[in-house]
C-alpha positions, 0 to 999 in steps of 0.5 A: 446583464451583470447577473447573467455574466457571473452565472456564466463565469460561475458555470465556467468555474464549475466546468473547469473544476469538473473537468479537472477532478481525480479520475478512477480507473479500474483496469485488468493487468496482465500477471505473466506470472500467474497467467491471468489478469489482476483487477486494479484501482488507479486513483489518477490526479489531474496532473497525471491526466495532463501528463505531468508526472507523478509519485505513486502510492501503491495500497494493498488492502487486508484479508478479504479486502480487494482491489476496490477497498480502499477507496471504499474505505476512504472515498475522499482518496481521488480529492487527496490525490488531487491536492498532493498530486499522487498517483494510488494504485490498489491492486487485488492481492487476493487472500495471498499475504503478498507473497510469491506462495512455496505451495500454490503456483498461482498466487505469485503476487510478490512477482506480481506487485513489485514486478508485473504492476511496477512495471505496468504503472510506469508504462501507462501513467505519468509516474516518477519511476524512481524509488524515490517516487515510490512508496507502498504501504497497507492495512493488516495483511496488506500492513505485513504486504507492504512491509514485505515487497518494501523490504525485499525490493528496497531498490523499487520503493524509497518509502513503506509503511503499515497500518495494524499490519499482521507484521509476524504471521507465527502466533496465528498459525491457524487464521487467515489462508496462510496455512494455503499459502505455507503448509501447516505451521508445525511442519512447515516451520521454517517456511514461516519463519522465512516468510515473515516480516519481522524475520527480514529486517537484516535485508535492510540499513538505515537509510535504505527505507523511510519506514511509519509503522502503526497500530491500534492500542486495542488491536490484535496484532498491537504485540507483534507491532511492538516486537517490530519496532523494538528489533528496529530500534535494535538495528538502529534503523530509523522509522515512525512507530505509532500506538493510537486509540482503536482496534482493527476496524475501518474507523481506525485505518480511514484515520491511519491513512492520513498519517500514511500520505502525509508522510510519504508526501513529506518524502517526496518532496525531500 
């Protein structure tokens, strides 16, 4: 009997632990923007299933990434959900560099993201719908993305950060569709320059944003990286600046995003 009654006991434990697991959603938002639904991944914690509120963590992936590649590139994301209690929403930013695009009125993904998804989340989840429950952050043009809608919205996001982020798009005018989004680099210099991140740090005081920017020592993007983090120090805006071993590879950010949701939990629970 005994040996019965811890079977069941065991078997109860292992129901409530199923019932009670991160659960991931991928629904189609509504961009009015652009006119057309936007693939997104909600990674959801059982406390925002029982309605508990929650911060959120918006993750934008790179050039040629989508909605499902962070959780594909760092499969434990529901467990971590689970253990901080975070919500993380991945949208589909396409090949957009996240902006709202001078060339092409159908790639407005700046609207869509600090706007159209924002406003979607809060709506639809037990979110915290505060800036200071608010944090954004992503990996190589999802880096420069983050950075980005962070800087330009710092009433929306209280903390942002970047992994080996393409944070000053100038020296790679012929890489990555951003020529589709700006026109060519040599006559269309002032649009570059206009729609870079490291031009857009007098947006911002100290204070304004909890900022952890790194990158791979052996990354391409590591000079640009660098740059930023000097302009920063110069503006005396406090941040995190990291350079690890690594190249711009999965590896790399799988590791990164630890140190990513450590310090936006740290953040929330100021």
């Amino acid at each position: 009997m005994k040996r019965k009654k811890f079977l069941s006991v065991m078997l109860l434990c292992l129901l409530a632990t199923t019932m009670q697991a991160a659960r991931v959603d991928t629904v189609w938002v509504k961009s009015p923007s652009m006119n057309k639904d936007v693939k997104v991944v909600y990674v959801l914690p059982d406390k925002a299933l029982d309605k508990k509120a929650c911060p959120v963590v918006y993750l934008l992936h790179g050039h040629g990434g989508n909605a499902r590649s962070w959780i594909l590139l760092k499969p434990e994301l529901p467990q971590i959900a689970d253990e901080k209690g975070i919500i993380f929403v991945c949208p589909d930013g396409k090949n957009s560099w996240y902006w709202d695009s001078p060339k092409n009125p159908a790639y407005r993904y700046e609207t869509f993201v600090a706007s159209e998804l924002v406003k979607y989340t809060d709506e639809h989840y037990a979110t915290i719908p505060e800036k200071k429950a608010r944090a954004i952050s992503g990996l190589s043009m999802g880096g420069h993305g983050a950075l980005w809608l962070a800087i330009r919205h710092k009433e929306l996001f209280g903390a942002a950060g970047s992994m080996s982020g393409g944070v000053d798009i100038r020296p790679f005018p012929q890489n990555w569709h951003m020529k589709e989004q700006l026109g060519e680099f040599a006559s269309n210099k002032k649009v570059w320059d206009e729609h870079t991140v490291i031009n857009q740090l007098d947006k911002i005081e100290n204070g304004d944003l909890a900022l952890t920017i790194d990158c791979g020592e052996g990354d391409f993007f590591l000079e640009v990286n660098k740059e930023l983090h000097k302009r920063l120090l110069e503006r005396k805006i406090d941040h995190d600046f990291t350079t690890r071993p690594g190249a711009h590879t999965g590896t790399y950010w799988n590791n990164s995003i630890d140190y990513h949701i450590l310090f936006f939990d740290k953040f929330f629970k100021k």
